[in-house]
C-alpha positions as CSV (number, residue, x, y, z in Angstrom):
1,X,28.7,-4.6,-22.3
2,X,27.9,-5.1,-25.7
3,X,24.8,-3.4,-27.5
4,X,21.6,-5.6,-27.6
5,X,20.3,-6.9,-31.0
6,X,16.2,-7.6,-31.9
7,X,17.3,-11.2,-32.0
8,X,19.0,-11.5,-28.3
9,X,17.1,-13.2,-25.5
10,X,17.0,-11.4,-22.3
11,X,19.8,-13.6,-21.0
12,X,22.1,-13.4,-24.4
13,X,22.4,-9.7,-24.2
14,X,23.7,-9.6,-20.3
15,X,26.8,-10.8,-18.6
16,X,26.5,-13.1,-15.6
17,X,26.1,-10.5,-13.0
18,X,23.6,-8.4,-14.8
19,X,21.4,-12.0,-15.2
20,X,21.5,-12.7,-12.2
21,X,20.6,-9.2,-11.1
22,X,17.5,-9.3,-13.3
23,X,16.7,-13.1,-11.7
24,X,17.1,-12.1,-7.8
25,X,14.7,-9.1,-9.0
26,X,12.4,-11.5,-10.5
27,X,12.7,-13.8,-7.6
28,X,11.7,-10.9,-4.8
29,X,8.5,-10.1,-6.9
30,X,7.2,-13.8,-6.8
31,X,8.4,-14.4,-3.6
32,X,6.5,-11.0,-2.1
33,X,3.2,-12.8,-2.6
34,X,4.3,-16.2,-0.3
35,X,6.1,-14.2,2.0
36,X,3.0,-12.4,2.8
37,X,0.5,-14.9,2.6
38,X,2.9,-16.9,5.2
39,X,3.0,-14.5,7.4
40,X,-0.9,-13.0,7.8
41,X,-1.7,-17.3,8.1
42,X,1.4,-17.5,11.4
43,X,-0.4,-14.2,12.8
44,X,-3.6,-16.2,12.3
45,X,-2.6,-19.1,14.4
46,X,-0.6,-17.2,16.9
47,X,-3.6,-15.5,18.0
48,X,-5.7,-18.9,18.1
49,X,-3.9,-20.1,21.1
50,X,-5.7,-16.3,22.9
51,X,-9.0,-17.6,22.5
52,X,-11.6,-18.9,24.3
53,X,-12.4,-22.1,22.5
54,X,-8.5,-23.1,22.3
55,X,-8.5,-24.1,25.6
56,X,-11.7,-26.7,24.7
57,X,-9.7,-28.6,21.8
58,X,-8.6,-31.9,22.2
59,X,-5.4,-33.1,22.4
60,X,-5.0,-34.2,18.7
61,X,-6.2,-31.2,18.0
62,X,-3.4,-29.3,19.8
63,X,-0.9,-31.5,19.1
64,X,-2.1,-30.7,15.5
65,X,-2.3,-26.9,16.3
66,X,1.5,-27.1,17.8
67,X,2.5,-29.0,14.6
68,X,0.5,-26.6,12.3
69,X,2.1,-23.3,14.4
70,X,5.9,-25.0,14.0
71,X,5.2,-25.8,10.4
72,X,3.8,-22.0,9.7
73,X,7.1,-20.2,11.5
74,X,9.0,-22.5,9.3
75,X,7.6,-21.7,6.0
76,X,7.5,-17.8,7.1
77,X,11.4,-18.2,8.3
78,X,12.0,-20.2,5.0
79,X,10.1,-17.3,2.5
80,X,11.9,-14.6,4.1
81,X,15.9,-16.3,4.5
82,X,16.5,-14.6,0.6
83,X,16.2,-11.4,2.4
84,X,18.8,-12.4,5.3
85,X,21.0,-14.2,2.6
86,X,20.8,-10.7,0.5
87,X,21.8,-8.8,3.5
88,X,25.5,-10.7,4.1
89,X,26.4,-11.4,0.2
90,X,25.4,-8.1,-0.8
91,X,29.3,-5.9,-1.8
92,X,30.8,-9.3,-2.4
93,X,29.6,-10.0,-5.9
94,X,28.1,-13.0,-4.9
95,X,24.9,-12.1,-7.4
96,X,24.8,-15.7,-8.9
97,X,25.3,-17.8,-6.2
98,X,22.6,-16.0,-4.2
99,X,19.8,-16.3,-7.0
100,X,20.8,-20.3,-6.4
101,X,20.3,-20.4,-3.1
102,X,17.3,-18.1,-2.9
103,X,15.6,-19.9,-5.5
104,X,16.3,-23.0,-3.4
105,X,15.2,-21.5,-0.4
106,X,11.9,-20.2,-1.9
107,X,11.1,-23.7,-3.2
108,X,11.4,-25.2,0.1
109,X,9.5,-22.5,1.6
110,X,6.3,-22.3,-1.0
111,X,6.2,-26.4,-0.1
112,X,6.5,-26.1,3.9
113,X,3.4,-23.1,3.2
114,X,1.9,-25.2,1.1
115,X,2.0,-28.5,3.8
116,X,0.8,-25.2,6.9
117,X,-2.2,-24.5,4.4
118,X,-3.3,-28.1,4.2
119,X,-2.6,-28.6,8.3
120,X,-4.5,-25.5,8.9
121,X,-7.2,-26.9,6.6
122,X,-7.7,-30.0,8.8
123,X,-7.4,-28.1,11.9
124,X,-10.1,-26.0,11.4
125,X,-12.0,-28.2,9.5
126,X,-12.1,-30.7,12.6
127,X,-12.4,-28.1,15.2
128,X,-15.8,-26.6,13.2
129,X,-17.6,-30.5,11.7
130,X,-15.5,-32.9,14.5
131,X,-15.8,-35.3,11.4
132,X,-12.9,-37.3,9.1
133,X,-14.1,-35.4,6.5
134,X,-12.0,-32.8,7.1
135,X,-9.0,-34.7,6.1
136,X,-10.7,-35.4,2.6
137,X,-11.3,-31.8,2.3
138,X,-8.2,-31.0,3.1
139,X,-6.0,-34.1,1.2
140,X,-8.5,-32.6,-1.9
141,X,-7.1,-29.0,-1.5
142,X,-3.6,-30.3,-1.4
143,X,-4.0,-32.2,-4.5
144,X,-5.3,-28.7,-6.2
145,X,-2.0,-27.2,-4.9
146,X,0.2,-29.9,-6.4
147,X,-1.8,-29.5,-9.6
148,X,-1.9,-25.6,-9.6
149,X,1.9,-25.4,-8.3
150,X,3.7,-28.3,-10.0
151,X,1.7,-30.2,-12.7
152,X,0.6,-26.9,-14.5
153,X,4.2,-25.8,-15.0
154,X,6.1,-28.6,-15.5
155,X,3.2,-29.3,-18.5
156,X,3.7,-25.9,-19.5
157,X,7.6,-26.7,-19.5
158,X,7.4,-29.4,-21.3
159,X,5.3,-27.8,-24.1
160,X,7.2,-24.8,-24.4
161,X,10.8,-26.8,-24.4
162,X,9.6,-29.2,-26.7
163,X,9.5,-32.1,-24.2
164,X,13.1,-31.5,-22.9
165,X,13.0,-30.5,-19.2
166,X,16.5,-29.5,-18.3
167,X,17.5,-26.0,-16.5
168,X,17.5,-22.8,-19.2
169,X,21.0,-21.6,-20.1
């Protein structure tokens, strides 16, 4: 390994396998937050079904609980498969390939919790006001997500790239 300089960049100064290292570390802290949050809002809606009013819903509204409860094990599944995938390439110096697929993994799981939050919105939102106005509420949040989770970074991306938007080297 060669000795780091003031001027080197974090990923100038390391060899592949120490990058990716440093990125699968990265990757667990963010993904710690999701993961969580994914899995407190499954326990939630396992525990609806042992309630009184559950058995007083409508059939939308259970066929929208069943689709919400599907969609939440998914998303949980999805946040925690880096974890699994860790477990059988870990010894095999498979470092870089992992960050790839974990980071592909946690996209498609922060979008399947972000779909449960918005299902889970409308859900309860209809159960409580039995009024459309629970899908505005909810179609409302979801825009908020898309801004917060992708228009606020990719701006930020393009700002900080100078307009270019391709993958950092």
């Amino acid at each position: 390994m060669r000795e780091r300089t003031m001027g080197d960049s974090d990923d100038e100064k390391q060899d592949p396998e120490e990058k990716a290292d440093r990125k699968w570390t990265e990757m667990l802290q963010e993904v710690r937050v999701a993961q969580t949050g994914a899995q407190i809002l499954f326990g939630f809606l396992i525990s609806v079904v042992f309630t009184p009013r559950f058995t007083q819903i409508s059939p939308a509204e259970r066929a929208l609980y069943d689709i919400t409860v599907v969609l939440g094990a998914t998303a949980t599944g999805t946040l925690i498969a880096p974890v699994a995938f860790h477990r059988f390439l870990s010894g095999h110096q498979m470092m870089p390939e992992l960050v790839r697929y974990g980071a592909k993994l946690i996209t498609l799981g922060l979008v399947l919790l972000g779909i449960t939050v918005g299902a889970v919105l409308v859900l309860l939102l209809h159960v409580a006001t039995h009024s459309p106005v629970a899908w505005v509420v909810a179609g409302t949040v979801m825009l908020w997500f898309a801004v917060c989770w992708l228009l606020l970074p990719w701006i930020a991306l393009r700002r900080g790239r100078g307009g270019k938007l391709g993958p950092s080297t």
